[in-house]
C-alpha positions as CSV (number, residue, x, y, z in Angstrom):
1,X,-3.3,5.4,-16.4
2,X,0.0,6.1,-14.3
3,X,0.1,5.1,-10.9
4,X,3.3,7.1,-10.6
5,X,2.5,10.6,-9.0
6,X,5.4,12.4,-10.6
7,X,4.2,11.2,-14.2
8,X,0.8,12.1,-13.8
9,X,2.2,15.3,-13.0
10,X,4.5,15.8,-15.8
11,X,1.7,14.6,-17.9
12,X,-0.1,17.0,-16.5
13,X,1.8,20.4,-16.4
14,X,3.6,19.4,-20.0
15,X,0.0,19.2,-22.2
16,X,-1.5,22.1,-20.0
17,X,1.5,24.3,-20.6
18,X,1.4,23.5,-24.3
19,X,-2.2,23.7,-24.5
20,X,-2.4,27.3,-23.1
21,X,0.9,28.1,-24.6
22,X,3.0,29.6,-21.6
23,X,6.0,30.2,-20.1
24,X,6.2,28.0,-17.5
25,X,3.2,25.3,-15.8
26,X,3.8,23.7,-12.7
27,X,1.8,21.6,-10.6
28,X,3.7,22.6,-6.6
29,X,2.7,21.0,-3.2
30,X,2.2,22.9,-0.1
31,X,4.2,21.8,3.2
32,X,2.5,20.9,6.1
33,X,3.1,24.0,7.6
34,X,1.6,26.2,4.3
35,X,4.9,27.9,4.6
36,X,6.6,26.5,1.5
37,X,5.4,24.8,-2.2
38,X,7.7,22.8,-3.5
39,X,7.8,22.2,-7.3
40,X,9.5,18.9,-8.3
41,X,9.3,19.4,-12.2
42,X,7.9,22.1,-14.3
43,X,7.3,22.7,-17.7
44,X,9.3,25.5,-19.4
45,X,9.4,27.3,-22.8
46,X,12.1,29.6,-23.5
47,X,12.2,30.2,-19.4
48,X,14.2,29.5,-16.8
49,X,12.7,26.2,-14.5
50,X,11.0,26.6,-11.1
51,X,12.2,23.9,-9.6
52,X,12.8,23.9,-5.8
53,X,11.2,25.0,-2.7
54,X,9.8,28.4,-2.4
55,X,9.1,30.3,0.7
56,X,5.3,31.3,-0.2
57,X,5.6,35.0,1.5
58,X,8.3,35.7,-0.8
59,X,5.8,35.8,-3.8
60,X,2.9,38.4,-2.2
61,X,1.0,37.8,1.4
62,X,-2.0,39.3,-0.3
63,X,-1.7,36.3,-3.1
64,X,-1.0,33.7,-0.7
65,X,-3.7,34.8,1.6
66,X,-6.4,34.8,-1.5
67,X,-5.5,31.3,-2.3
68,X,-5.1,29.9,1.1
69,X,-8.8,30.6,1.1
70,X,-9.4,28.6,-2.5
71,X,-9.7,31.7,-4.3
72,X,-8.2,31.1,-7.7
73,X,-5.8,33.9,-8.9
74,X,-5.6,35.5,-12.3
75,X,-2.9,38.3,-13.1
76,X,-2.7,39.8,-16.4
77,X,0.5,42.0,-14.8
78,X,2.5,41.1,-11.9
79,X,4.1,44.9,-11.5
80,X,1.0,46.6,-11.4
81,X,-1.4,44.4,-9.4
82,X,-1.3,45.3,-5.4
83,X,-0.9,42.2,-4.7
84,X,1.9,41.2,-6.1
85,X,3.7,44.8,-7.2
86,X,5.6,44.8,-3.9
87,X,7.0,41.4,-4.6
88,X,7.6,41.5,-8.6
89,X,11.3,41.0,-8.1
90,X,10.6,37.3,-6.6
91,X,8.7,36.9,-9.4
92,X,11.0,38.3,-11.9
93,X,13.8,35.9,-10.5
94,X,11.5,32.9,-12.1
95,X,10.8,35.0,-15.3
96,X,7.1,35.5,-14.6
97,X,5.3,38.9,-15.5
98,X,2.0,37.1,-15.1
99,X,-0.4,34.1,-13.7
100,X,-3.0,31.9,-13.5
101,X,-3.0,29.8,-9.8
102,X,-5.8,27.8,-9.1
103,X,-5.2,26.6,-5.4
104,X,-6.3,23.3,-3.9
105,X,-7.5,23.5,-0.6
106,X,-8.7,20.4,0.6
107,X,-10.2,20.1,4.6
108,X,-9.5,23.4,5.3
109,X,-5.6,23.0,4.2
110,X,-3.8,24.8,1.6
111,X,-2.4,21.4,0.0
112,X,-1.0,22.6,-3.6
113,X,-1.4,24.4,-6.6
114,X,-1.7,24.3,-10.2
115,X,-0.4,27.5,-11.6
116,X,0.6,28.8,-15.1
117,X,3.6,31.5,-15.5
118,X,3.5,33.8,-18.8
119,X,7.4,35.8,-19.2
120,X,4.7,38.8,-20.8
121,X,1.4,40.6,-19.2
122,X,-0.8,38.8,-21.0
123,X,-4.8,39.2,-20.2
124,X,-5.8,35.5,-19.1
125,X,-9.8,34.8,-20.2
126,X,-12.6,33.5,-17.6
127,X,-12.7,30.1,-19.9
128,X,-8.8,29.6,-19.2
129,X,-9.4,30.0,-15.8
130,X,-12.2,27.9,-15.8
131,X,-10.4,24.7,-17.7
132,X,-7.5,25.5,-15.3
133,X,-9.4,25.0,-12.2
134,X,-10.6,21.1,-13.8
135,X,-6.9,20.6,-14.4
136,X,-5.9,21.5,-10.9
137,X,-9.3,19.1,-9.2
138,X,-8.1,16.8,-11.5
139,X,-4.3,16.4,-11.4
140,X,-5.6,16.3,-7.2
141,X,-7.5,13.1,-7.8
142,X,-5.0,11.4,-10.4
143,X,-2.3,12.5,-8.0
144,X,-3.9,10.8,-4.7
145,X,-5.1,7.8,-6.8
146,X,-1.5,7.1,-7.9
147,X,0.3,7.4,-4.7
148,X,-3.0,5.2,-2.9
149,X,-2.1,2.8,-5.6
150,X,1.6,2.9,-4.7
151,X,1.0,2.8,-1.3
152,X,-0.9,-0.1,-1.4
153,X,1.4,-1.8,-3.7
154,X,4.2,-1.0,-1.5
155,X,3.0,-2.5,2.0
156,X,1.8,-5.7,-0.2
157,X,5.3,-5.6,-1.0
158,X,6.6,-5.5,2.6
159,X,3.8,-7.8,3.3
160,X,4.6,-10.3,1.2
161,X,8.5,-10.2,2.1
162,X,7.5,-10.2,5.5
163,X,5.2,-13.4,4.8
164,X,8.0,-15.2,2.8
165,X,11.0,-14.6,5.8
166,X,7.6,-16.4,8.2
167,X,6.8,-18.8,5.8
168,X,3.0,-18.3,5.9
169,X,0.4,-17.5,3.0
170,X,-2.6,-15.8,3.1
171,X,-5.8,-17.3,1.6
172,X,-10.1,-16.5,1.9
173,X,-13.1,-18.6,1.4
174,X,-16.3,-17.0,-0.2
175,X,-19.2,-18.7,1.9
176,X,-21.5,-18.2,-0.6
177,X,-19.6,-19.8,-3.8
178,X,-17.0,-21.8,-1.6
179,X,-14.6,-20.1,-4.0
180,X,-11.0,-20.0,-2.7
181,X,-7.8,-17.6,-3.2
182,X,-4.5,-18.6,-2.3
183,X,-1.7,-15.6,-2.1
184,X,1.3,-16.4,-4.1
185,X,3.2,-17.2,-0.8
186,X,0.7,-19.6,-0.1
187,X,1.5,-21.4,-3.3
188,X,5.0,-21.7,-2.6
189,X,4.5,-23.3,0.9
190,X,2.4,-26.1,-1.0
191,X,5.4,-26.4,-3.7
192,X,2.6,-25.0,-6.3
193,X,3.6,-23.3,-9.7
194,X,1.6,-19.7,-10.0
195,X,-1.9,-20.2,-10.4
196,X,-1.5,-23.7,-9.2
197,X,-4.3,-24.0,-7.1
198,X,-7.8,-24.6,-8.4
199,X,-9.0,-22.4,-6.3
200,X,-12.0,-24.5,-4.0
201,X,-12.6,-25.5,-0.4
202,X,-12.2,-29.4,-2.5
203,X,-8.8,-28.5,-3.9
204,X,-8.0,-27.5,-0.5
205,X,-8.8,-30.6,1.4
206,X,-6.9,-32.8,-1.2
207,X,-3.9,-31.4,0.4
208,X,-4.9,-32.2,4.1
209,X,-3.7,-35.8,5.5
210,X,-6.6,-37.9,5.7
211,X,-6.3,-38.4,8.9
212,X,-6.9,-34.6,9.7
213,X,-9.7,-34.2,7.1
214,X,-12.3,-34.1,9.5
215,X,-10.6,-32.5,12.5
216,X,-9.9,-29.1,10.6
217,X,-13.4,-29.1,9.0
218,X,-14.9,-29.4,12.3
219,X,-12.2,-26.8,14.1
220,X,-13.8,-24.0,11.2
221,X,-17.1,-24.8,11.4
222,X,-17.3,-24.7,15.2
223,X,-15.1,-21.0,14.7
224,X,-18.2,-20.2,12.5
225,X,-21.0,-21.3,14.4
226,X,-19.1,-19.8,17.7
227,X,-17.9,-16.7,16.1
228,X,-13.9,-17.2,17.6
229,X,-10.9,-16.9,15.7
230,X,-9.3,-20.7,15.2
231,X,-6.0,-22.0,15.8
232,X,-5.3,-25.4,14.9
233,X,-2.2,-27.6,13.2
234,X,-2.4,-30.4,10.4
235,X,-0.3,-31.9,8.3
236,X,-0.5,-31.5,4.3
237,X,1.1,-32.7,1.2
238,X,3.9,-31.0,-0.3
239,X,4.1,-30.7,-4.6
240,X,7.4,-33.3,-3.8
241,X,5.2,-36.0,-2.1
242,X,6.4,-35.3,1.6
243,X,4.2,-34.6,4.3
244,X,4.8,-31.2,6.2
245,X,3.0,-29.2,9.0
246,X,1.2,-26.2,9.1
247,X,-0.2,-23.7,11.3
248,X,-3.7,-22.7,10.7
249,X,-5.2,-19.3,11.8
250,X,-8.3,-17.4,10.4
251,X,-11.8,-16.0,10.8
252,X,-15.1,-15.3,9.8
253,X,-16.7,-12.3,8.4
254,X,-20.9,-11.7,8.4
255,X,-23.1,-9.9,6.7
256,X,-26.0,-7.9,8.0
257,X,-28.3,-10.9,8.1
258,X,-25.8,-12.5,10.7
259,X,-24.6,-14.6,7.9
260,X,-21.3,-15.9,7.2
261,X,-20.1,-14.0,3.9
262,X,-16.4,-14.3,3.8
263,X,-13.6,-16.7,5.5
264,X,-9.9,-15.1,6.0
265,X,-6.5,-16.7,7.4
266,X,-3.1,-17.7,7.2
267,X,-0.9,-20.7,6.7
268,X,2.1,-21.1,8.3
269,X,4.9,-24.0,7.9
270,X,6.0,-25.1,11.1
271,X,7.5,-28.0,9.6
272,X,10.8,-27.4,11.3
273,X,9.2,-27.1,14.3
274,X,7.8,-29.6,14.3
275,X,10.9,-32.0,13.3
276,X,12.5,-30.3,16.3
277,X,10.1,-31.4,18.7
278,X,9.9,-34.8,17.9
279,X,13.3,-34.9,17.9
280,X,13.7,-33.6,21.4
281,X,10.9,-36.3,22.2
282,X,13.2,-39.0,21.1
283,X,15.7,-37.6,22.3
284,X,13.8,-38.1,25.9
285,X,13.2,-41.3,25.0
286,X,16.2,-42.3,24.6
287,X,17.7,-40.9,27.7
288,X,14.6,-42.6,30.0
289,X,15.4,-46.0,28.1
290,X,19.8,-45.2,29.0
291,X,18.7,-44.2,32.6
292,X,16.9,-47.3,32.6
293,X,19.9,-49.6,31.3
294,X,22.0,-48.0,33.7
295,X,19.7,-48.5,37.0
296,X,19.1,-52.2,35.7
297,X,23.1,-53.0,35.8
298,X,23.2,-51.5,38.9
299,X,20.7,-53.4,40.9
300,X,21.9,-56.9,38.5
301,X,25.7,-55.7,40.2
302,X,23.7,-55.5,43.5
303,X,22.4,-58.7,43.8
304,X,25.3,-60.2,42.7
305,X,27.1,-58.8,45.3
């Protein structure tokens, strides 16, 4: 249930290492390259840890060369097997006499290994190498599905930072149900507590100005019917009873009937903006209505004159 990668494969190594009873059990990721595996953690009993980055040639080109091409490997003794008797001193320097490596090789790519390290020769049997091949698939997919899940939780996180510094909220309309969602920073532009909004096309509109009710309704449905984005400004009230502005931006999404299925956007408060320009129009006014004073005194000195 951990959507942290290096959990699942602690999780992972630490029950599989206990369960087969080894020396050492390590989950290692290839490099993009496939010239290096890099172990993070390992489980260890009564050994010496693996942890690091390991040149793969070091350990036996014959081994890496069998599991670069998915072939699982199983060595009751490291010294005597020709593939790895040339290389038992790399080996030895991680106390290993023997193995079971199940590699993962996913799109033609030698991505990472599950692999199981005994400090005797010890003669591994076909149903432990079975059971270690559904750990290593397995460990792959809880290992992808936690860092997706991170992933995604981590550019929500930007997202949402990046939405709070521009003061604008997501939200979509189901077409069919009318059922609305609000993002959290949505909320917070309206002054709502989480879970504040009802969550309905009505709930929306209570917030609009009534004198705008009808323009934005139109503005969507024309965006709908037209099948353009929409841009369009209105005012709505605030939790604290004042009126503000916001920018209004979305779309529509169809299904394969050439239905509308699903309306997306974004709220953004240009209430300062706003303020701003009418206070440059004022200040405008102000000026014309000075110049004005000022050219009336001069014709009234005129004429006097």
């Amino acid at each position: 249930s951990s959507t942290n990668a290096e959990e699942v494969m602690w999780a992972v190594v630490t029950r599989a290492g206990r369960h087969f009873q080894v020396s050492r059990c390590t989950y290692g990721e290839i490099d993009a390259a496939e010239e290096h595996v890099l172990v993070v953690r390992d489980y260890v009993d009564d050994a010496i840890s693996a942890v690091g980055r390991h040149r793969l040639q070091a350990f036996g080109p014959g081994l890496i060369a069998d599991l670069k091409r998915g072939e699982t490997a199983v060595i009751s003794d490291l010294v005597t097997d020709p593939r790895t008797a040339d290389y038992a001193d790399a080996f030895a320097g991680i106390q290993a006499r023997s193995l079971m490596c199940v590699p993962l090789v996913k799109q033609g790519k030698f991505v990472a290994l599950f692999v199981c390290h005994h400090k005797e020769p010890r003669e591994w049997t076909a149903h432990e190498a079975m059971l270690a091949e559904q750990i290593a698939e397995r460990t792959w997919f809880l290992v992808e599905n936690a860092r997706a899940v991170a992933s995604l939780r981590e550019s929500r996180d930007v997202l949402s930072l990046a939405m709070r510094g521009g003061r604008m909220g997501a939200w979509s309309r189901n077409m069919l149900t009318n059922e609305v969602w609000w993002s959290r920073e949505l909320e917070e532009l309206f002054g709502l507590e989480p879970g504040g909004f009802e969550g309905s096309q009505p709930g929306f509109r209570s917030f609009v100005h009534d004198d705008d009710k009808d323009r934005v309704d139109a503005i969507v449905q024309d965006a709908v019917v037209t099948r353009r984005d929409y841009v369009m400004e209105f005012r709505f009230k605030h939790a604290d009873g004042s009126w503000r502005w916001m920018d209004g931006r979305g779309r529509a999404i169809y299904g394969p009937d050439g239905a509308p299925r699903w309306l997306y956007g974004i709220g953004i408060d240009i209430t300062e903006r706003k303020v701003a320009e009418e206070a440059d129009r004022l200040l405008v006014r102000l000026d014309d209505q000075v110049r004005s004073l000022v050219d009336a005194e001069e014709i009234t000195y005129t004429a006097a004159r």
